[in-house]
MITORMI-437885 format. One line per field, with one value per residue (C-alpha): x, y, z; residue number from 0. Coordinates in pm, 1 decimal. Example, Ala and Ser with C-alpha at 12.3 -4.5 7.8 and 13.67 -1.06 7.14 Angstrom:
% MITORMI-437885
px 1230.0,1367.0
py -450.0,-106.0
pz 780.0,714.0
seq 0,1
***
This chain:
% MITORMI-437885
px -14339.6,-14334.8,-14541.2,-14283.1,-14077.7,-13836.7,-13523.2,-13175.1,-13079.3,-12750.5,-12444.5,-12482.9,-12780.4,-12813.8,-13011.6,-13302.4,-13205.8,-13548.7,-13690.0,-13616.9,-13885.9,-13914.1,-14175.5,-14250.6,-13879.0,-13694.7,-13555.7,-13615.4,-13405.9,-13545.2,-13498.1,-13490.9,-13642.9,-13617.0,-13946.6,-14082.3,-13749.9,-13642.6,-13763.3,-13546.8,-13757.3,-13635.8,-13813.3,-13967.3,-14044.7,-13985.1,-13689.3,-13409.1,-13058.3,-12850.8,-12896.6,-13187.4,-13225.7,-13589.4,-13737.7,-13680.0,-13933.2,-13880.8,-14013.2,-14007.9,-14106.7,-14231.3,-14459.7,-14668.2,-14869.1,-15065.0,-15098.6,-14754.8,-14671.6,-14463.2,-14310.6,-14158.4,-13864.0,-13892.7,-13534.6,-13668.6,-13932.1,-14258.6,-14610.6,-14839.8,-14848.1,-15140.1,-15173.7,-15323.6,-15566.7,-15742.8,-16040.3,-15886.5,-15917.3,-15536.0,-15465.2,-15093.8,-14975.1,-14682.6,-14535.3,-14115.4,-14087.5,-14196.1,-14503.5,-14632.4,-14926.3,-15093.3,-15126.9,-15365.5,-15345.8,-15138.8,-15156.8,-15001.2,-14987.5,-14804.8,-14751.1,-14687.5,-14577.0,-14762.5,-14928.9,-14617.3,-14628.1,-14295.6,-14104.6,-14352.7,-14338.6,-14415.3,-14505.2,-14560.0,-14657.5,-14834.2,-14928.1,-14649.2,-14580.0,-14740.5,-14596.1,-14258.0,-14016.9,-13719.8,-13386.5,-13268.8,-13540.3,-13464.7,-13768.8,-13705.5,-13560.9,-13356.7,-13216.5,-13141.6,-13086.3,-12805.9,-12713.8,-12744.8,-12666.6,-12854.8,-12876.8,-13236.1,-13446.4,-13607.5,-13771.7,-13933.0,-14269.0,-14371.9,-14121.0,-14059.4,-13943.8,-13816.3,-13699.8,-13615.9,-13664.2,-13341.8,-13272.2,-13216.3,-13166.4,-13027.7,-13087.4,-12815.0,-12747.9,-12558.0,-12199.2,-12299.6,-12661.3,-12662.2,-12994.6,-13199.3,-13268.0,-13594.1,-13599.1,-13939.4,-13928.8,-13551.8,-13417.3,-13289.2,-13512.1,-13343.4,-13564.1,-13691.6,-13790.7,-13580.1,-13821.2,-13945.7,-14263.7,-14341.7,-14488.6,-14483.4,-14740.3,-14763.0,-14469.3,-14480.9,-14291.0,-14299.1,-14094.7,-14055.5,-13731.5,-13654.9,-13621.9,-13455.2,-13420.2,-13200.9,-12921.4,-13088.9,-13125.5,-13473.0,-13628.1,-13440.9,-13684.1,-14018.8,-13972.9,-14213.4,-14325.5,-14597.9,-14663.9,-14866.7,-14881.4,-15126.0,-15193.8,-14928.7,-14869.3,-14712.5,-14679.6,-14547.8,-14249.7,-14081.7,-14034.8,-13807.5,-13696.2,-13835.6,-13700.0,-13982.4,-14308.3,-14338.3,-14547.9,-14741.9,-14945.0,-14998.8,-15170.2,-15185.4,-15489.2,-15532.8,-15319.6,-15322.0,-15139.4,-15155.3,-14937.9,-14703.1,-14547.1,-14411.8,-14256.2,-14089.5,-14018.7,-13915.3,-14190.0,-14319.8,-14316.6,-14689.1,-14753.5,-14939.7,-15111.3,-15314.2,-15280.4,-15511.1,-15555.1,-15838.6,-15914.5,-15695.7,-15717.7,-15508.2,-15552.3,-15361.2,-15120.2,-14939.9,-14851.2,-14666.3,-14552.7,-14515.3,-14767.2,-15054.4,-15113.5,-15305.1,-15484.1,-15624.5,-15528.2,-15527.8,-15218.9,-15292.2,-15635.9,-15910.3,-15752.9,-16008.4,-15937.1,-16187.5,-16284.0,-16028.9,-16073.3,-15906.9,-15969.1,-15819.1,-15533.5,-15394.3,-15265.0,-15045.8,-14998.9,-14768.5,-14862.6,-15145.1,-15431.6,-15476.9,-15764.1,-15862.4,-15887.0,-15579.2,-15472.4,-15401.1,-15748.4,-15687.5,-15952.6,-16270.0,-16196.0,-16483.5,-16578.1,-16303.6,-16434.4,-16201.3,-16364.4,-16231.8,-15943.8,-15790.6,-15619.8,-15422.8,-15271.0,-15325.4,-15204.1,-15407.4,-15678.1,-15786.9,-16041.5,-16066.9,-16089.7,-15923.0,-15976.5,-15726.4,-15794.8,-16093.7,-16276.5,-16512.2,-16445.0,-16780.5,-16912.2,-16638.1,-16735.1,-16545.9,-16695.8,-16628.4,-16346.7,-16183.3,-16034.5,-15767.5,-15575.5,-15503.8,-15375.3,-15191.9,-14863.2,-14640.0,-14407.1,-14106.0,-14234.3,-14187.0,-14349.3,-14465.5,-14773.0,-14749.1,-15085.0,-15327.4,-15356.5,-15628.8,-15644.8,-15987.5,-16227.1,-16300.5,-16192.7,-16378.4,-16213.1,-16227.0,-15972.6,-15656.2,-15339.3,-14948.5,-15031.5,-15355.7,-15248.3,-15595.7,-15728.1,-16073.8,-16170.9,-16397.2,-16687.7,-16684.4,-16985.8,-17183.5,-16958.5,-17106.0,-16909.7,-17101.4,-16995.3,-16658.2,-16592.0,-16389.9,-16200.8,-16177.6,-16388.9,-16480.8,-16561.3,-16334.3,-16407.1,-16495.9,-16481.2,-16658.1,-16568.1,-16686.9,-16530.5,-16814.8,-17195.4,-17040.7,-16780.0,-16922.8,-16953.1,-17290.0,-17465.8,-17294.6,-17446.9,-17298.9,-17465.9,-17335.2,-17086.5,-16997.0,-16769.4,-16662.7,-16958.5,-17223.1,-17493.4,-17456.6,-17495.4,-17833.9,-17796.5,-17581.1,-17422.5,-17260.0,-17064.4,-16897.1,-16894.9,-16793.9,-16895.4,-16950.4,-17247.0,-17103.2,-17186.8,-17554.3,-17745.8,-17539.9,-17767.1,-17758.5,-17974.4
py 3262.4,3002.7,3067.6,2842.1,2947.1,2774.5,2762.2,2527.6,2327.9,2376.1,2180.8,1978.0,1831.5,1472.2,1455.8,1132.9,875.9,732.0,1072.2,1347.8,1607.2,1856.9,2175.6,2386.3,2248.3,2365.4,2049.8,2072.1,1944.7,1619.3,1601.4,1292.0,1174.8,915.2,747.0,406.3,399.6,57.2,-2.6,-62.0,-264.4,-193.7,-247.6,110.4,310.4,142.8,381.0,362.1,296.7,590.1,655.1,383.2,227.5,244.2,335.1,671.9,896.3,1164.9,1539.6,1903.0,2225.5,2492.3,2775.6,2828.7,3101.4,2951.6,2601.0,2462.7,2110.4,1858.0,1576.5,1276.0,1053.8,735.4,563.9,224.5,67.4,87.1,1.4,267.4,580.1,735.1,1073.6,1147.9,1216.5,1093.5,1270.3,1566.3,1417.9,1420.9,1148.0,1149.4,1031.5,763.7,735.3,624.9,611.0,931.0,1109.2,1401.4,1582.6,1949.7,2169.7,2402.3,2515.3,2434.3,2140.5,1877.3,1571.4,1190.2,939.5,578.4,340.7,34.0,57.4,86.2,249.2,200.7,485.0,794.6,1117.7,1444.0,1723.8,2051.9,2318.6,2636.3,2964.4,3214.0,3366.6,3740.7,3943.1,3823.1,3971.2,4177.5,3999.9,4366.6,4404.0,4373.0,4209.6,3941.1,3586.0,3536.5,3261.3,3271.1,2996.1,2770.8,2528.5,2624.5,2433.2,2585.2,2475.2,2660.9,2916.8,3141.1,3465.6,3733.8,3840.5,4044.4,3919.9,3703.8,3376.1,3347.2,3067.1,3162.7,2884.5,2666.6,2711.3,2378.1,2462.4,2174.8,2134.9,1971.6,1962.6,2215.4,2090.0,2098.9,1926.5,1663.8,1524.3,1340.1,953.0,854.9,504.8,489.5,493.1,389.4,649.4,968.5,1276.2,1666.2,1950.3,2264.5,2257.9,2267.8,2619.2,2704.5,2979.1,3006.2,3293.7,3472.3,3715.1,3765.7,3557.3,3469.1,3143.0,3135.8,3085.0,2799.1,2641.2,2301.3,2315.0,1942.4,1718.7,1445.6,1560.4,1506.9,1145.4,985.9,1076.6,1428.7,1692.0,1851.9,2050.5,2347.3,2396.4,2684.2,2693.6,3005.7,3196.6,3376.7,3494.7,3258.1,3223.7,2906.4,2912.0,2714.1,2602.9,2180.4,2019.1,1709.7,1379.9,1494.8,1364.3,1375.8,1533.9,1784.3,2072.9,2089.0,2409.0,2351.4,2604.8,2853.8,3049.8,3221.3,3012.1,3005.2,2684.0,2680.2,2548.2,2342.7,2034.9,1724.8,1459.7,1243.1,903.0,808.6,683.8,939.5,1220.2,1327.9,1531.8,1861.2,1802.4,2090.6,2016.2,2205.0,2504.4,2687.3,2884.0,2703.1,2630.6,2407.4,2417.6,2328.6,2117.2,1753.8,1555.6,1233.5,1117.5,837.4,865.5,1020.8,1300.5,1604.8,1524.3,1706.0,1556.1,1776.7,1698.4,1933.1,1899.4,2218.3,2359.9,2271.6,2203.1,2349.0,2524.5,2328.8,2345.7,2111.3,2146.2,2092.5,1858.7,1565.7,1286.7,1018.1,831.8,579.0,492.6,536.3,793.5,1025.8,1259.5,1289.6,1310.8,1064.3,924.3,1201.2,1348.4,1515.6,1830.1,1857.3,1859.9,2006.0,2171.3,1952.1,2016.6,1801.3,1906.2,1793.7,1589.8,1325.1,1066.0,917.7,615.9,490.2,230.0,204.6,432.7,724.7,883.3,811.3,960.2,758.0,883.3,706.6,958.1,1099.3,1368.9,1398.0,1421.8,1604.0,1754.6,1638.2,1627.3,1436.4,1621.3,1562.6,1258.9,1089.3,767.2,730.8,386.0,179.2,-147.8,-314.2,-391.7,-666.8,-571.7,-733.0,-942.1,-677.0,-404.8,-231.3,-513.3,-441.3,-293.1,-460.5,-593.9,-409.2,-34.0,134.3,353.7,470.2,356.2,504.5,361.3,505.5,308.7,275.1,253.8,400.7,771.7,799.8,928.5,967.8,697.6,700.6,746.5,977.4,992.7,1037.9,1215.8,1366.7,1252.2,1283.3,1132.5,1272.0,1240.1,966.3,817.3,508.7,431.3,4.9,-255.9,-334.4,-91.8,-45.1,-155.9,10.3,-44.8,136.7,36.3,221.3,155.8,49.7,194.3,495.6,572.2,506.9,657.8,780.1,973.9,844.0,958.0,804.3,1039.1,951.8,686.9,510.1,331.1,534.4,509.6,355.3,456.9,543.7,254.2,284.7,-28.7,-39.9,-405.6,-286.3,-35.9,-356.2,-158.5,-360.6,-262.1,-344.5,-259.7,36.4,252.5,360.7,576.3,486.7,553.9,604.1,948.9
pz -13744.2,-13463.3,-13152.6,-12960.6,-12625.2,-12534.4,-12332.7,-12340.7,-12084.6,-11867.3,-12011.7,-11697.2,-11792.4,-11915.0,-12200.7,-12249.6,-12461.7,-12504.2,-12742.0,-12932.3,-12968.9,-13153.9,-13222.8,-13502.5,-13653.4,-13313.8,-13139.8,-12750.9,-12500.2,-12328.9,-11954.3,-11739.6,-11435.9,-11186.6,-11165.3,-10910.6,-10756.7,-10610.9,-10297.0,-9982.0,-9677.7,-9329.6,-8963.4,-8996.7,-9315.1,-9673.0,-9782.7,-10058.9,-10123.5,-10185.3,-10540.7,-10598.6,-10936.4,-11094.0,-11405.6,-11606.5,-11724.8,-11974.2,-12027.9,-12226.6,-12128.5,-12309.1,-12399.2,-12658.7,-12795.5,-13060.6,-13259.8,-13252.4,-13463.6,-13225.3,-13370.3,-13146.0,-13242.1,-12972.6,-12999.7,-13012.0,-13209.6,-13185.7,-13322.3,-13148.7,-12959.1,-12765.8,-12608.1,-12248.0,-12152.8,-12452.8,-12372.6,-12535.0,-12820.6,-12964.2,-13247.3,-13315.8,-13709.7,-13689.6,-14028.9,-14021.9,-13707.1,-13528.9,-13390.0,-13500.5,-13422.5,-13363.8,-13018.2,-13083.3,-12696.3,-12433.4,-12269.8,-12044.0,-12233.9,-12180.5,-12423.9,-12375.3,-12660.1,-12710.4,-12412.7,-12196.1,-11909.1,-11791.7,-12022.3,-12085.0,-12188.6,-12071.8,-12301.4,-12022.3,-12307.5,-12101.1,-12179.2,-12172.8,-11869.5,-11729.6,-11476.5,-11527.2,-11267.7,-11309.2,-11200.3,-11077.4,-10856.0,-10476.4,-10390.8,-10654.2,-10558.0,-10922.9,-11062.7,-11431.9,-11662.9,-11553.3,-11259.9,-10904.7,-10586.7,-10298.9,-9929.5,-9909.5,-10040.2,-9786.7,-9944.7,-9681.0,-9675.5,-10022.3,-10202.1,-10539.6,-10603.5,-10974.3,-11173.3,-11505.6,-11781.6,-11870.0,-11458.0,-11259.5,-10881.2,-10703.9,-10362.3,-10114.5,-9770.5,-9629.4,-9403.8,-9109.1,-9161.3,-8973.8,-8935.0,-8696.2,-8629.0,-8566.6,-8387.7,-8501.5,-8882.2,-8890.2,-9076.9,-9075.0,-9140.4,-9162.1,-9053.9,-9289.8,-9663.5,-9987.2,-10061.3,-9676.1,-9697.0,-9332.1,-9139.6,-9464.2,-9669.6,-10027.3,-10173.0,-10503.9,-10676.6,-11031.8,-11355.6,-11585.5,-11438.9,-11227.2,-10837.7,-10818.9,-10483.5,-10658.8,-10419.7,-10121.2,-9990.9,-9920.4,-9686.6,-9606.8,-9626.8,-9826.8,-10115.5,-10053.8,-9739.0,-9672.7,-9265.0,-9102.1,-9448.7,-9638.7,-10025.1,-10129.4,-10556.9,-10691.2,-11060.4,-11315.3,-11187.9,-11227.8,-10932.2,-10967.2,-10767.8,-10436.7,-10118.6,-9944.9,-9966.8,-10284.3,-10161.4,-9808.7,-9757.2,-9396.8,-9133.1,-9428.5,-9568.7,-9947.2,-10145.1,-10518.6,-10713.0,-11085.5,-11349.4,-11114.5,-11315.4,-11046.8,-11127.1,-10814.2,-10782.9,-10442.2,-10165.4,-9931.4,-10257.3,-10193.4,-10490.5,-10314.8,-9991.7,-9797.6,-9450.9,-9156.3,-9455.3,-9596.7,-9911.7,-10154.7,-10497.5,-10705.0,-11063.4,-11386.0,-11270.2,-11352.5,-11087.1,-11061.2,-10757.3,-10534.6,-10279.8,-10259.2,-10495.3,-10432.7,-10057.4,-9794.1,-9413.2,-9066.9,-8842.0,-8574.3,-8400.3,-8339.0,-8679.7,-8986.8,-9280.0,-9546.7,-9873.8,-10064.9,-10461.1,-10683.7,-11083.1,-11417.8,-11284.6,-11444.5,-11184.2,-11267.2,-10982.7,-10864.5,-10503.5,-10270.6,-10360.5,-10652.7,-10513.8,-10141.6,-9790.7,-9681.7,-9301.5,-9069.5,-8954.9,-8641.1,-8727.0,-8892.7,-9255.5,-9502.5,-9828.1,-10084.7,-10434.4,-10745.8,-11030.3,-11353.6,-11311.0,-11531.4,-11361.6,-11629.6,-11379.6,-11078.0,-10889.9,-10621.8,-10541.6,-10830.5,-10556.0,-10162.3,-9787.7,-9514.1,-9161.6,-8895.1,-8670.1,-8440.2,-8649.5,-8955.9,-9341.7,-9485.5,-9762.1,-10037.2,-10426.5,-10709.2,-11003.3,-11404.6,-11303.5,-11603.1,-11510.2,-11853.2,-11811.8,-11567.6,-11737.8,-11431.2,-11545.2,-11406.7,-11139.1,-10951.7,-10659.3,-10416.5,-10224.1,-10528.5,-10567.1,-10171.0,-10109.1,-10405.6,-10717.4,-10923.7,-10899.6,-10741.4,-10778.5,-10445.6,-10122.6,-9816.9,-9480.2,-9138.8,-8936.2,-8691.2,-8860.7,-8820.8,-8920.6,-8714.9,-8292.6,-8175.1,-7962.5,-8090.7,-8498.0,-8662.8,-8930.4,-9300.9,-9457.4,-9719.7,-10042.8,-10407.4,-10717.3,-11003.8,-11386.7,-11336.4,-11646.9,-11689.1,-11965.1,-11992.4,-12051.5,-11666.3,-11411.9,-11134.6,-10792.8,-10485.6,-10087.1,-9784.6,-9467.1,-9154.3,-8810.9,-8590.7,-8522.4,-8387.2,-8640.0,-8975.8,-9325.1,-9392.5,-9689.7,-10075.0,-10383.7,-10710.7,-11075.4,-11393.9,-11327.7,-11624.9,-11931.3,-12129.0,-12438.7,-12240.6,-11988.9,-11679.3,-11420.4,-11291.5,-10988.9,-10679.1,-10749.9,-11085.4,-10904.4,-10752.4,-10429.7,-10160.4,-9752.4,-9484.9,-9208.3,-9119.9,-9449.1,-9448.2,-9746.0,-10013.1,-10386.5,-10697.8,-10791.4
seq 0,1,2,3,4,5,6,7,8,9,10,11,12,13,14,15,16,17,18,19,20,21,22,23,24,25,26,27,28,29,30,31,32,33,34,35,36,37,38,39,40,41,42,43,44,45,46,47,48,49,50,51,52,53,54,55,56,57,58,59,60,61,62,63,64,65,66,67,68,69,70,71,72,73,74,75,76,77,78,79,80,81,82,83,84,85,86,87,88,89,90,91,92,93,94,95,96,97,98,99,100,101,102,103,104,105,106,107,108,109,110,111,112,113,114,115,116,117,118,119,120,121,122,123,124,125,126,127,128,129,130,131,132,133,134,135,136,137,138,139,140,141,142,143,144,145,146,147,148,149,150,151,152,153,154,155,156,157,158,159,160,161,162,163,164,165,166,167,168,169,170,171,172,173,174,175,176,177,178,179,180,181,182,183,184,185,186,187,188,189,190,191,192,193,194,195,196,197,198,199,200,201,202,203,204,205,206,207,208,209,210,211,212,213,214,215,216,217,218,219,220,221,222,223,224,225,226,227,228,229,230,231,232,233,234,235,236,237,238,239,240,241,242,243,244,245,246,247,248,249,250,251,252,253,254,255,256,257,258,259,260,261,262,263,264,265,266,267,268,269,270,271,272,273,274,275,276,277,278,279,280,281,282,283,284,285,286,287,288,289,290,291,292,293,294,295,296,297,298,299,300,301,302,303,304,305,306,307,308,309,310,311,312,313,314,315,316,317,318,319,320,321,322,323,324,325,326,327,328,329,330,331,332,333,334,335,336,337,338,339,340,341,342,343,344,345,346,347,348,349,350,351,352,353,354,355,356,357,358,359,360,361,362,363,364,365,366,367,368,369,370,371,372,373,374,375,376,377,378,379,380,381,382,383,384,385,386,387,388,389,390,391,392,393,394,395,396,397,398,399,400,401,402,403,404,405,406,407,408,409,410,411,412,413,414,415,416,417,418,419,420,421,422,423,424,425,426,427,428,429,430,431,432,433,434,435,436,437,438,439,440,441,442,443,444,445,446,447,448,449,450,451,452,453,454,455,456,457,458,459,460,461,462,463,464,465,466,467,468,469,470,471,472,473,474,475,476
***
């Protein structure tokens, strides 16, 4: 007896030619997904051509409820396979041309093909779903396997948000949508959310399905927006090809994210950002995105940010920061705990805080980091190598750029990076940069940073840490 659920695709659905995959002898459909779209410079924001070009990742969903045997056809040749993030351990057999190997839990797993980052796969396998919702309910949101074109989603408060697996809900805009220049950024920007959660109370979004963007042109509007909500549940739901930013819990309180899969390949797609909130955890999830990944900034001032909890999260990122405190820093923002992450890629920066703006970042702890791969691979000569040519560490900045409005900038504070393993032969750089004597970064404490299989580095100059006078009691305890 398998301990496989699954679910078939809708007939609309392009299949990947780059895999087949199968478990426990039941082929799985293999989705695609625009990834690192190609990049369109104008006078304001970098933005895309309708319908961009770019590269294509692929991915499966399932559930499992036991050890389940997966084997993976690629359609071209190969010569190896590995599985991320290695640190669980996972050593595929390749024997006539396909992968196999065992899931004894659930996991969310990539593999690249000689090293290649530029055609992964996604394996989402999760426990099977509790609570799931009746589609005759009245308080339930349904959408059942299938294709659906929605304008929005907008559930009241109490109610649930379902999306059954082997759903795709397309988002597009409605007739009369319009939109709105901005003379600024040089393109056109269209107000509300794809899934809008605002001014609402116990709302639940779950299910196993796809809520998909691809519709919507860059950079439209968010996916999911929480505003002025509380005890808030986002579960295990796809999100694909976002438009703009993937998930913003902003001015919200008691929110719960676990199990959300993300995969978006257009700029501006921050992955899940928590913006002036408090009391939210994040946990279980796969991100990759094009911009920063799962962040913390305040937009609106004299509205903290804090108590922010980040674990178990696997971040593949493909622009800007992976873990953080990013930009806009308009109220105090305290109390970020990521606790064991994997960051499988990262382009630029796997861990950072950037304060453009006047107040202070405090208390923040990168616990239990794994650092996977981050081979840089060769890129067109274009705004991809735009921002730097060896992936980071850490980048600690307080400075005036675009996204900061306040005239004056702000502190950073109290940061410990304790137990960051990285897997290469080098250890990745690092940069601290304070503003002046009166808006500096003060109080750094690096434990257990280290290769992976060898000690931990015991002196400051083989962090390759690079500052400036501006940083004060930085140490290794």
């Amino acid at each position: 007896m398998s301990n496989l659920i699954s679910w078939p695709a809708p007939p609309q659905e392009i299949a990947s030619p780059d895999y087949t995959v199968t478990v426990d002898g039941t082929s799985l459909f293999v989705y695609q997904a625009r990834v690192r779209a190609e990049i369109l410079p104008n006078d304001g924001l970098w933005t895309h051509v309708k319908d961009p070009a770019g590269q294509r990742a692929s991915f499966v969903i399932f559930d499992q409820s036991g050890q389940v045997s997966v084997v993976v056809t690629p359609s071209r040749s190969f010569t190896t396979a590995r599985i991320f993030p290695t640190q669980l351990g996972i050593t595929p057999v390749i024997a006539g041309g396909k992968i196999s190997f065992e899931l004894s839990e659930p996991h969310l797993v990539t593999i690249l093909l000689d090293d290649d980052d530029t055609a992964a796969l996604h394996i989402f396998a999760s426990a099977p779903e509790v609570d799931v919702p009746s589609p005759d309910d009245p308080n339930v949101l349904y959408f059942g396997p299938g294709l659906h074109e929605i304008n929005q989603i907008k559930p009241v408060s109490g109610q649930t948000v379902y999306l059954a697996g082997g759903a795709v809900v397309k988002a597009k805009l409605g007739a009369d949508e319009k939109g709105t220049w901005s003379e600024q950024w040089k393109v056109t920007f269209y107000h509300g959310a794809v899934l809008d959660l605002t001014g609402l109370s116990n709302v639940r979004v779950c299910g196993r399905g796809i809520l998909d963007a691809s519709m919507l042109p860059h950079p439209a509007k968010p996916m999911i927006v929480l505003k002025d909500s509380s005890n808030i549940r986002l579960e295990g739901i796809m999100l694909r090809d976002s438009s703009n930013w993937n998930v913003i819990i902003g001015k919200s309180n008691n929110v719960r994210v676990n199990g959300l899969k993300l995969i978006s390949g257009r700029l501006n797609s921050d992955g899940i950002n928590s913006v002036n909130s408090h009391n939210v955890e994040i946990r279980n999830c796969f991100v990759r995105n094009h911009d920063d990944s799962i962040v913390v900034k305040t937009t609106e001032p004299e509205l903290p940010a804090k108590d922010i909890t980040v674990e178990d999260c696997i971040i593949w990122n493909d622009w800007g920061f992976a873990l953080g405190a990013t930009y806009e820093t308009r109220a105090a923002i305290r109390n970020l705990n990521f606790h064991r992450c994997d960051v499988i890629y990262s382009r630029h920066w796997c861990m950072g805080i950037h304060v453009s703006d006047s107040e202070t970042v405090a208390d923040v702890h990168f616990r239990d980091i794994t650092i996977d791969t981050l081979k840089p691979v060769k890129r067109p000569e274009d705004v991809y190598d735009a921002l730097t040519t060896e992936p980071k560490l850490l980048k600690m900045v307080i400075q005036q750029d675009c996204w900061g409005k306040d005239d004056e900038r702000g502190h950073i504070r109290n940061v410990i990076l304790e137990n960051i393993t990285v897997n290469g032969t080098k250890m990745l750089a690092s940069e601290m940069f304070g503003a002046d004597a009166e808006h500096d970064i003060k109080s750094v404490a690096f434990k257990n940073i280290h290769l992976a299989g060898q000690e931990p580095i015991k002196n400051i100059e083989d962090l390759r840490l690079e500052s400036n006078e501006f940083v004060s009691d930085v140490r290794i305890d």
